[in-house]
N, C-alpha and C positions, 0 to 999 in steps of 0.2 A: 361581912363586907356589904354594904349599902350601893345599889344598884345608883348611879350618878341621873341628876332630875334634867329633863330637857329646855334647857336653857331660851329656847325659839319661844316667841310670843305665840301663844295659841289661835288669839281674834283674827290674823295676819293671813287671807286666802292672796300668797303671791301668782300671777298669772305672768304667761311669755306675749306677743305683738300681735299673734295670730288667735290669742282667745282673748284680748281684748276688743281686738275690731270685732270677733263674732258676737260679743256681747254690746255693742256700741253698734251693732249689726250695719259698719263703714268697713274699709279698705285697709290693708294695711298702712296704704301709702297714706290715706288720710289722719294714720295711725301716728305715721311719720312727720306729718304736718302738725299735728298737736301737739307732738313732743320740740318739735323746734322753735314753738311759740312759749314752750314753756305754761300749756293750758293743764295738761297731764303730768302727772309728778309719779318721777320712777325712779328704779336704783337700776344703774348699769356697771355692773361686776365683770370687765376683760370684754370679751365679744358678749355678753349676757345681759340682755334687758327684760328687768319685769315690774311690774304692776298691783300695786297693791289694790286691791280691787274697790275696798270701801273708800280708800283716797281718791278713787278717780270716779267713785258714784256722787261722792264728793264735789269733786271740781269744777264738775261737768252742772250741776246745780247751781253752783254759784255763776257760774260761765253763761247761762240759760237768759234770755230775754223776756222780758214779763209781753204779757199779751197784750194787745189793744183790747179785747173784747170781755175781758174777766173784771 
């Protein structure tokens, strides 16, 4: 009998609200503000929000305003 293969993508670091804002080093509530803007792309499973971490290093670049001085 052949031990069954883990079906989960492995690239996939999902995070919860509170280790998002600490890596975005904001608020949770500001947390809350980007997801209602639809700036941040998450999956919410019943009460469960999370964060794919490379879609939202993502987002967050495209989201970014080029500089006047570069």
């Amino acid at each position: 009998m052949q031990p069954q293969e883990n079906t989960v993508p492995t690239g996939i670091q999902w995070i919860n609200k509170a280790e998002i804002a600490h890596h975005f080093r904001c608020s949770i509530r500001h947390v809350n503000k980007l997801m209602n803007r639809r700036i941040l792309p998450f999956v919410k499973i019943g009460r469960f929000v999370r964060f794919d971490l490379a879609a939202c290093d993502q987002a967050m670049k495209n989201y970014q305003t080029k500089s006047l001085f570069a």
